[in-house]
C-alpha positions in Angstrom: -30.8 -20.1 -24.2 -28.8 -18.5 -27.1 -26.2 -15.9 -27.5 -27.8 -12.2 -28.2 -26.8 -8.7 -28.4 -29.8 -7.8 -26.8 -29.1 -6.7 -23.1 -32.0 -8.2 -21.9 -30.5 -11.9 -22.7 -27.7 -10.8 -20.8 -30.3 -9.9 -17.8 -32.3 -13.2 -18.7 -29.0 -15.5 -18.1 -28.0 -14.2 -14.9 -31.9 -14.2 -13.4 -31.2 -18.1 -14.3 -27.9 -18.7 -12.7 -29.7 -17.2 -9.7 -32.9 -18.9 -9.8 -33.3 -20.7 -6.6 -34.4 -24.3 -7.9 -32.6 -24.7 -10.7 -29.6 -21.9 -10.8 -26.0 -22.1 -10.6 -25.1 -23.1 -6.5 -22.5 -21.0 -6.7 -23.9 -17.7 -8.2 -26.9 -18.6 -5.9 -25.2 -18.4 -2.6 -23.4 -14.7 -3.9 -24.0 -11.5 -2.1 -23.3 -8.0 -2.8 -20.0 -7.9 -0.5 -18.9 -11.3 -2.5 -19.2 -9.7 -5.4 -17.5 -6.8 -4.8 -13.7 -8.2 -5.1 -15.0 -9.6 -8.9 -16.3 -5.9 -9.6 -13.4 -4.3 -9.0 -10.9 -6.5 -10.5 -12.9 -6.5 -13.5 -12.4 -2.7 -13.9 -9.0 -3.2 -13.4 -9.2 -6.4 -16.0 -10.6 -3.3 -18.4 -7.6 -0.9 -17.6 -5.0 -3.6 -18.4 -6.5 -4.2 -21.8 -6.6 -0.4 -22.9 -3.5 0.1 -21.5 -1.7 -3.2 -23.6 -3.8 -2.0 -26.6 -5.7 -4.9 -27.2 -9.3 -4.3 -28.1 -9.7 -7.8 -28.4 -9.2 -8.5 -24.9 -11.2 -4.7 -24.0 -14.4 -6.5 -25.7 -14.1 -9.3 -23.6 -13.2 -7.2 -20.4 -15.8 -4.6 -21.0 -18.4 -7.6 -21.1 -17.2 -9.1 -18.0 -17.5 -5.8 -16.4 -21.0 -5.6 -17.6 -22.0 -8.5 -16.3 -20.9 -7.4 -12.3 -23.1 -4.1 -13.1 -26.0 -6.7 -14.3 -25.2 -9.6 -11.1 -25.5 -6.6 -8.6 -28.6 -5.2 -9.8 -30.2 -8.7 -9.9 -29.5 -9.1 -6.3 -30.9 -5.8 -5.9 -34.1 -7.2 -7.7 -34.3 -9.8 -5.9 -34.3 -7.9 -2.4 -36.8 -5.4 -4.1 -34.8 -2.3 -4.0 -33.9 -1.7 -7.7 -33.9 -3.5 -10.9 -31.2 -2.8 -14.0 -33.9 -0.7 -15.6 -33.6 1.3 -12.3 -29.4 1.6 -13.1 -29.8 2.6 -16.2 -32.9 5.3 -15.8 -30.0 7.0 -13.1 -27.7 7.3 -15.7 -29.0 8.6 -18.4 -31.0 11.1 -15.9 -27.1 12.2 -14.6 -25.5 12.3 -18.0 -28.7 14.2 -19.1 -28.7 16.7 -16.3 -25.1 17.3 -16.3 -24.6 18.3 -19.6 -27.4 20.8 -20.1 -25.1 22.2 -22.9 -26.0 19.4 -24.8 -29.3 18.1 -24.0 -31.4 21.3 -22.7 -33.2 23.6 -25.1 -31.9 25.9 -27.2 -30.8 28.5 -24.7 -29.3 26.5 -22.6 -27.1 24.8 -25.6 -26.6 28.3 -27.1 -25.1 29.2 -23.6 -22.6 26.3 -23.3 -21.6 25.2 -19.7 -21.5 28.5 -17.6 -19.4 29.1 -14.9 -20.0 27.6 -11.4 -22.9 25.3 -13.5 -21.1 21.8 -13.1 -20.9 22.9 -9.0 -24.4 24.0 -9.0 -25.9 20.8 -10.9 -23.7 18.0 -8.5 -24.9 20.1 -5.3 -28.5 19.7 -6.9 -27.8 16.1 -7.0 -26.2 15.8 -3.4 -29.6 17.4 -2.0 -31.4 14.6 -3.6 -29.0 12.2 -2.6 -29.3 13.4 1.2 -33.7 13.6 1.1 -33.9 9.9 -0.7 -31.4 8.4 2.5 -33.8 10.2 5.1 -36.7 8.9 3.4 -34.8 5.2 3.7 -34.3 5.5 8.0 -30.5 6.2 6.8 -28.5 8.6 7.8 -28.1 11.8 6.1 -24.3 11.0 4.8 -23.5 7.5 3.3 -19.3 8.2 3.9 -20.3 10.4 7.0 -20.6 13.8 7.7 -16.9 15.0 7.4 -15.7 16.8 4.6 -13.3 14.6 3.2 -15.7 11.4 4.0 -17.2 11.7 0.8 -13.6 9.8 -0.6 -14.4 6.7 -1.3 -12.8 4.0 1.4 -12.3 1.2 -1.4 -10.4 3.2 -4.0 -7.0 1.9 -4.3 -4.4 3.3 -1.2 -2.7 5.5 -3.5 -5.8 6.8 -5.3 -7.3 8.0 -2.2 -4.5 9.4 -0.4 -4.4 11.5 -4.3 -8.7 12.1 -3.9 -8.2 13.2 0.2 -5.1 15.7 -0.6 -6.8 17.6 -3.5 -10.2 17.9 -1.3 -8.6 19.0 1.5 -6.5 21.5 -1.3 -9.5 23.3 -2.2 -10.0 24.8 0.9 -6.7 25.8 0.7 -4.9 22.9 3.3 -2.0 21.8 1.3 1.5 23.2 0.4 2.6 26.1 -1.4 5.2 24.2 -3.7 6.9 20.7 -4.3 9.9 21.9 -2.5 9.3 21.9 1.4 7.4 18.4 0.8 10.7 17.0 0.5 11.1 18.5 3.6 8.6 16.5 4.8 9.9 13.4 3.1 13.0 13.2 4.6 11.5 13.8 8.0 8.9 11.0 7.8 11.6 8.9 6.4 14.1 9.9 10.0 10.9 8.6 11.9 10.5 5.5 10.2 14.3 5.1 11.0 13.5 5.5 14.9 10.9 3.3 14.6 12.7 0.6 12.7 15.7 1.0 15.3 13.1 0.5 18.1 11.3 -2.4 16.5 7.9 -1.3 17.2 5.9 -2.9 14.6 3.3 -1.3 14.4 5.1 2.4 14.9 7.1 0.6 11.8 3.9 0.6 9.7 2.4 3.9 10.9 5.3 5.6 9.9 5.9 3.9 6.3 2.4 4.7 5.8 3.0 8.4 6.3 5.9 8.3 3.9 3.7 6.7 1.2 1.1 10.1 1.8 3.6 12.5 1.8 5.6 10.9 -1.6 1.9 10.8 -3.1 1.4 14.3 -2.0 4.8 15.5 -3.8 3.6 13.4 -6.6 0.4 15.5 -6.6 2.3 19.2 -7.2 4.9 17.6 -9.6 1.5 16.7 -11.7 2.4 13.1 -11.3 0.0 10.8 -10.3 1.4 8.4 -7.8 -1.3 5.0 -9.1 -0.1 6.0 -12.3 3.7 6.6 -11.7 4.2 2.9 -9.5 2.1 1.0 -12.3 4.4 2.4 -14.9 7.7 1.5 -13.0 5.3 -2.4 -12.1 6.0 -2.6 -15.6 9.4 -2.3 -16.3 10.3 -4.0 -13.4 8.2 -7.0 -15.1 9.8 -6.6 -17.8 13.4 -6.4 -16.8 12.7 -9.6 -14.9 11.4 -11.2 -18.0 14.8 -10.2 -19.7 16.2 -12.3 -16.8 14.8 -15.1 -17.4 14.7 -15.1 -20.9 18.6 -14.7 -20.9 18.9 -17.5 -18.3 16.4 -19.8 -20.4 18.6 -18.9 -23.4 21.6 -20.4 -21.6 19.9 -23.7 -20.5 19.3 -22.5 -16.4 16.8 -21.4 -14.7 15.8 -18.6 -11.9 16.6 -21.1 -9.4 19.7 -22.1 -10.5 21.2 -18.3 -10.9 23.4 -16.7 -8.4 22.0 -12.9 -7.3 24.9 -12.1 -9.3 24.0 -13.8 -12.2 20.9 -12.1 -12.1 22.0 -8.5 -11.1 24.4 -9.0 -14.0 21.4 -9.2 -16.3 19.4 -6.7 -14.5 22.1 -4.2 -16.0 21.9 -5.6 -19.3 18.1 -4.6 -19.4 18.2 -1.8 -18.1 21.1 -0.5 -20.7 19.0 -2.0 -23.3 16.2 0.2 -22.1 
């Protein structure tokens, strides 16, 4: 087996790891819900890289990411429900579809994307969606039948507190302005207060919770995206602390050997030094 920038080697390799005889035990005994944990850190493996710049790192990333989109489709395969082909043949029918602009005939491209199109296309799709389930035995709705159960539940916390608010927006549930969601702030913030003075535990981590929504929700009418916002301040916390350390290093101790002033001293020093 040798190296290839040919997709199908990339297919070939993992039908071998997950041959049955002669594969890898370990891919062997993977599943779909295995799987998913690698697939989404992955992603987030690919977001890391573009955001540090390194396109070094995004090759690699990108490929590792491929390689979940080629393990799950394999599995699929191997269950005889779809095949990679099958993923592919999806995507390029979407991308085609959605961008009649582009890709229709010469009236349509002459036309660009009309008003109310992109709505009309995606409800086209959700129809389909809907008649290929009932065909399956499944139910109509694969998130439910709700309005907002169409957010995916294994987005990131912050990402679909973000996704829920502006669907529930367009019908026009949300706030006027950023102001009165301060409001709200302080107000979840005095519950978690009587919680925390009570002790309840979980009434402790209902009401943090709610304080998490509503700063997202601020968040969301200052333009700010909340995922985006924490990662950015992840960041310079990581890198104040490695200022810490370095400073420490530079004077022959260690974390362990600082005081929490020693180390709050520092802190300052970074964050001066910006």
């Amino acid at each position: 087996m040798r190296p290839s920038r040919d997709i199908s080697r990339l297919i070939e390799i993992m039908a071998a790891l997950r041959a049955p005889e002669t594969g890898c035990p370990w891919d062997i005994e993977q599943n779909f819900k295995t799987i998913a944990p690698y697939t989404i850190e992955e992603a987030y493996e690919v977001a890391d890289a573009i955001g540090r710049d390194d396109l070094d790192d995004l090759r690699q990333e990108l490929g590792d990411l491929l390689l979940q989109v080629v393990y799950h489709a394999r599995m699929a395969e191997e269950e005889g429900e779809f095949s990679f082909g099958d993923v592919v043949e999806a995507i390029t029918t979407k991308m085609i579809r959605r961008h009649p602009h582009v890709f229709g005939d010469d009236e349509a491209r002459g036309a660009g994307m009309a008003k109310g199109m992109w709505e009309a296309i995606k409800s086209e799709e959700k129809a389909e969606k809907r008649n290929a389930r009932l065909a399956r035995g499944l139910t109509a709705e694969d998130h439910g039948s709700g309005f907002l159960d169409g957010v995916p539940v294994a987005f990131p916390a912050l990402t679909r507190a973000l996704k829920l608010q502006e669907k529930a927006a367009r019908v026009g549930f949300d706030w006027g302005a950023a102001g009165p969601i301060l409001d709200k702030i302080e107000e979840e913030i005095a519950e978690l207060r009587e919680a925390m003075a009570k002790s309840d535990e979980a009434s402790i981590k209902d009401e943090f919770g709610d304080v998490l929504f509503a700063l997202v929700n601020f968040g969301r009418h200052l333009k700010i995206d909340a995922e985006a916002a924490l990662s950015g301040t992840n960041e310079k916390f990581r890198a104040r602390f490695h200022h810490v350390e370095s400073a420490l290093t530079a004077s022959g101790r260690s974390l362990d050997e600082a005081s929490l002033e020693e180390m709050e001293a520092l802190w300052q020093q970074a964050k001066s030094a910006k």
